[in-house]
C-alpha positions in Angstrom: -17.3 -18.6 0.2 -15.5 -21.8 -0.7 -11.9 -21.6 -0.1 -11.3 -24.1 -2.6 -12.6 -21.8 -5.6 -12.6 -18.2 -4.6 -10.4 -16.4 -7.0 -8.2 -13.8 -5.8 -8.6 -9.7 -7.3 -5.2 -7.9 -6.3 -6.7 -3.6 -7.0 -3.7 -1.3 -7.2 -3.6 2.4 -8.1 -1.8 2.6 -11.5 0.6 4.4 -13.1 2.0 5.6 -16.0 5.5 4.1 -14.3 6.7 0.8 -16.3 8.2 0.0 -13.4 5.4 0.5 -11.0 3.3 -1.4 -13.2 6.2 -4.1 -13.5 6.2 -4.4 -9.4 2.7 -4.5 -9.5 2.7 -8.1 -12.1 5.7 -9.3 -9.9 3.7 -9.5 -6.6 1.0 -10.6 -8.1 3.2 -13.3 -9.7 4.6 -13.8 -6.5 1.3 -14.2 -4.4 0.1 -16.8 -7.0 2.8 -19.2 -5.9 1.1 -19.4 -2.8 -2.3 -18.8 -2.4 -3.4 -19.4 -5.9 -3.8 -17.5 -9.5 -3.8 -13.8 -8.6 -5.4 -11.2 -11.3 -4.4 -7.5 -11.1 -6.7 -4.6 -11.9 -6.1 -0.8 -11.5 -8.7 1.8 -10.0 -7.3 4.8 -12.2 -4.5 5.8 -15.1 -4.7 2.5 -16.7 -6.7 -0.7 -17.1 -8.4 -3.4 -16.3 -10.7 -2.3 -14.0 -12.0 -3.9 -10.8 -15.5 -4.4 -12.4 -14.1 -5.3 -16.3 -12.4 -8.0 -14.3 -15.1 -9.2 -12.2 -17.6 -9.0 -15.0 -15.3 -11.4 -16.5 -15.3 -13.9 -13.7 -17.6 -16.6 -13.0 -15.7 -17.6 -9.2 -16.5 -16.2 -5.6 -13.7 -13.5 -5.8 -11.8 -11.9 -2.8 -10.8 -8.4 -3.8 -7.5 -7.5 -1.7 -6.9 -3.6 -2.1 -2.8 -2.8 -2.5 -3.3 0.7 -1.1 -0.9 1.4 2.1 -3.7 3.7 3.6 -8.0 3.7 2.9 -9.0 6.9 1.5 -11.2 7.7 -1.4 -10.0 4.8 -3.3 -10.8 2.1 -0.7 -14.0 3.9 0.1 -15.4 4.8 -2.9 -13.8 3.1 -5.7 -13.6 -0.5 -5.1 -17.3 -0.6 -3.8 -18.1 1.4 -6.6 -16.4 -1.2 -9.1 -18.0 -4.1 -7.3 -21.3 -2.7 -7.5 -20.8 -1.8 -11.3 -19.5 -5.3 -11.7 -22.7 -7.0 -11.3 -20.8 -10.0 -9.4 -22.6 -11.6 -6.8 -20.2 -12.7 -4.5 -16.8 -10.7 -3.8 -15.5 -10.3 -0.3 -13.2 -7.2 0.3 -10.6 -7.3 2.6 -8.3 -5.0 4.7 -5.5 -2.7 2.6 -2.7 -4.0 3.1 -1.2 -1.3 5.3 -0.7 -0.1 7.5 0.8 -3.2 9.3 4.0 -4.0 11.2 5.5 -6.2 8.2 5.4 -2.8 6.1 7.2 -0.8 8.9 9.8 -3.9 8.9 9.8 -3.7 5.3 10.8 -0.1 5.3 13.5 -0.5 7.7 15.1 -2.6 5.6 14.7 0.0 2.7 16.4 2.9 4.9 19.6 0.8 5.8 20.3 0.1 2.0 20.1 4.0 1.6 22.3 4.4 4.4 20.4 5.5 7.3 21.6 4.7 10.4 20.5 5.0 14.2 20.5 8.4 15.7 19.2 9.9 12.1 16.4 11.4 11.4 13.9 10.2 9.6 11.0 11.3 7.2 8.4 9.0 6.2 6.8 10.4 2.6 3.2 9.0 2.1 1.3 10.1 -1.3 -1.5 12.0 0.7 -4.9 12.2 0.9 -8.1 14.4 1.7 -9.6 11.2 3.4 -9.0 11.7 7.3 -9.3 8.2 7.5 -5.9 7.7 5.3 -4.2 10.3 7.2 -4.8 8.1 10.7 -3.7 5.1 9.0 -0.3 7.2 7.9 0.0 8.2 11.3 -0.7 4.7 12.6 2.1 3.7 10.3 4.5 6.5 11.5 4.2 5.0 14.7 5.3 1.5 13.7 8.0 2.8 12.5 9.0 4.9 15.3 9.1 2.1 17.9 11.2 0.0 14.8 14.0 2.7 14.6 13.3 4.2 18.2 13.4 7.8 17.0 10.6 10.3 16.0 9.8 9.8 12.7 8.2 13.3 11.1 5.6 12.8 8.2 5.6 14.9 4.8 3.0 14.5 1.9 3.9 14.0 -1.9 1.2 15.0 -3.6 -2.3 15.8 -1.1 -1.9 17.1 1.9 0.7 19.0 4.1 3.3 19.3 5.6 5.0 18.6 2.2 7.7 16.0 2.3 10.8 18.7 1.1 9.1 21.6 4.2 9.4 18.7 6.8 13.0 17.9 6.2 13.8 21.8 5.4 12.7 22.2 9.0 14.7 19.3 10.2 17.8 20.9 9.0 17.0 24.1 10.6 16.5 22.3 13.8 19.8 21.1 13.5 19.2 17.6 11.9 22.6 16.6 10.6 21.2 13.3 8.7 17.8 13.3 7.7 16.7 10.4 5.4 13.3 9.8 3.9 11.5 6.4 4.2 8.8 6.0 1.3 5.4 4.6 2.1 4.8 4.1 -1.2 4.5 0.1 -2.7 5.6 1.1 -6.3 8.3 3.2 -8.5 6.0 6.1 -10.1 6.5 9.6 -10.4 5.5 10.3 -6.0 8.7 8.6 -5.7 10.9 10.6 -8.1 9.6 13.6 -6.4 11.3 12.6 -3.2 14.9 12.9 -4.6 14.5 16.5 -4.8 13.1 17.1 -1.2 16.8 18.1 -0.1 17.8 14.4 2.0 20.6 12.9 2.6 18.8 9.7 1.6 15.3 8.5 -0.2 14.6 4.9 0.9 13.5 2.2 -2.1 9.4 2.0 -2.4 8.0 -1.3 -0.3 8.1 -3.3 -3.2 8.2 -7.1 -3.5 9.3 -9.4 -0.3 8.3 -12.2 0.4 6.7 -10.6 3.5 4.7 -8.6 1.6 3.5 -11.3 -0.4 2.8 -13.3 2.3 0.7 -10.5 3.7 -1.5 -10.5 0.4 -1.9 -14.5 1.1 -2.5 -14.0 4.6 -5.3 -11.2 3.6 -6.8 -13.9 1.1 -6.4 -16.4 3.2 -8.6 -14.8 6.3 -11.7 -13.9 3.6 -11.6 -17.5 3.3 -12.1 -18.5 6.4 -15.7 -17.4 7.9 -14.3 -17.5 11.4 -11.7 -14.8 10.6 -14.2 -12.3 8.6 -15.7 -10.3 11.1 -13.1 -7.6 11.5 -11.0 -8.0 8.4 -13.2 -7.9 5.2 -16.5 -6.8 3.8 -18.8 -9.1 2.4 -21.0 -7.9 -1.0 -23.7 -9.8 -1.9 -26.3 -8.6 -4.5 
């Protein structure tokens, strides 16, 4: 793949959420400053599609998924869409999490809602029935465990259990004074609203847009580009 024309495929969920779909544009907005015009496409609620967009392109394309964990979606979907597609040469890289600049990110997002050291923390992921997704949760618990130095307990919004408003019931009856939730989720959307009625003291902002997020997405572009960095970090599809 030529790094001087592959085009960049940014695949996010969707969601009926404005906002979500707002953060979504920004970042890939964002990421376009930097490692070159980003397109967006959605793998369910709303469209384009991975394959209506590669269908449309006519450049080597490097597909990055925005998905914090690879379930069903990562899996199934995207190679799905690529193979539907048709294209003939798209290179698939990592999700973007989890990974320690998410974990930073989300530190960040518990101080602005007030958490501070010595309180308990919750981190809410959406869920899935993939146990793959549920070892990258974990895997992302545990970045943020050594970031705040406490145990952080995990709860499930919408697959899955525990569920996010049982874990932090049980905190409380533990004797939890302060128990804040951190949200491993990358967009506003209704798994985020849910969270506000799960009984915290405090439900940290989504991941959104930072520049360290953004320079993940370019640095997960950037290694599809380069043959030497492929091995471990994206799948190459070639029909």
């Amino acid at each position: 793949m030529n790094s001087t024309d592959a085009a960049l495929l940014l695949v996010a969920h969707g969601t009926r959420n404005p906002r979500g779909v707002e953060m979504i544009a920004q970042l890939a907005g964002e990421v376009s400053r930097t490692a070159g015009p980003t397109r967006v496409a959605f793998v369910d609620v709303l469209g384009p599609s991975p394959a209506e967009v590669l269908r449309d392109s006519g450049r080597p394309t490097v597909l990055v998924p925005a998905f914090l964990a690879s379930g069903y979606h990562v899996h199934t979907d995207v190679p799905r869409e690529v193979a539907e597609s048709g294209h003939r040469d798209v290179v698939v890289t990592d999700a973007l999490g989890p990974d320690p600049v998410l974990a930073r990110v989300m530190v960040s997002r518990l101080r602005d809602a007030g958490w501070r050291p010595g309180d308990t923390v919750v981190l809410a992921a959406a869920g899935s029935s993939d146990p793959r997704a549920l070892c990258d949760v974990r895997s992302a618990a545990r970045m943020l465990a050594a970031l705040t130095r406490t145990t952080v307990r995990i709860g499930y919004v919408a697959t899955g259990s525990p569920r996010v408003a049982d874990v932090v019931n049980d905190m409380r009856v533990q004797g939890d004074r302060r128990v804040f939730i951190a949200a491993y989720l990358l967009a506003e959307g209704l798994f985020h609203s849910r969270l506000f009625e799960c009984g915290a003291d405090g439900v940290a902002a989504p991941l959104g847009v930072t520049d360290s997020i953004v320079d993940l997405v370019a640095r997960r572009y950037r290694a599809a580009i380069t043959p030497a960095l492929r091995t471990n970090t994206t799948t190459v599809y070639s029909i």
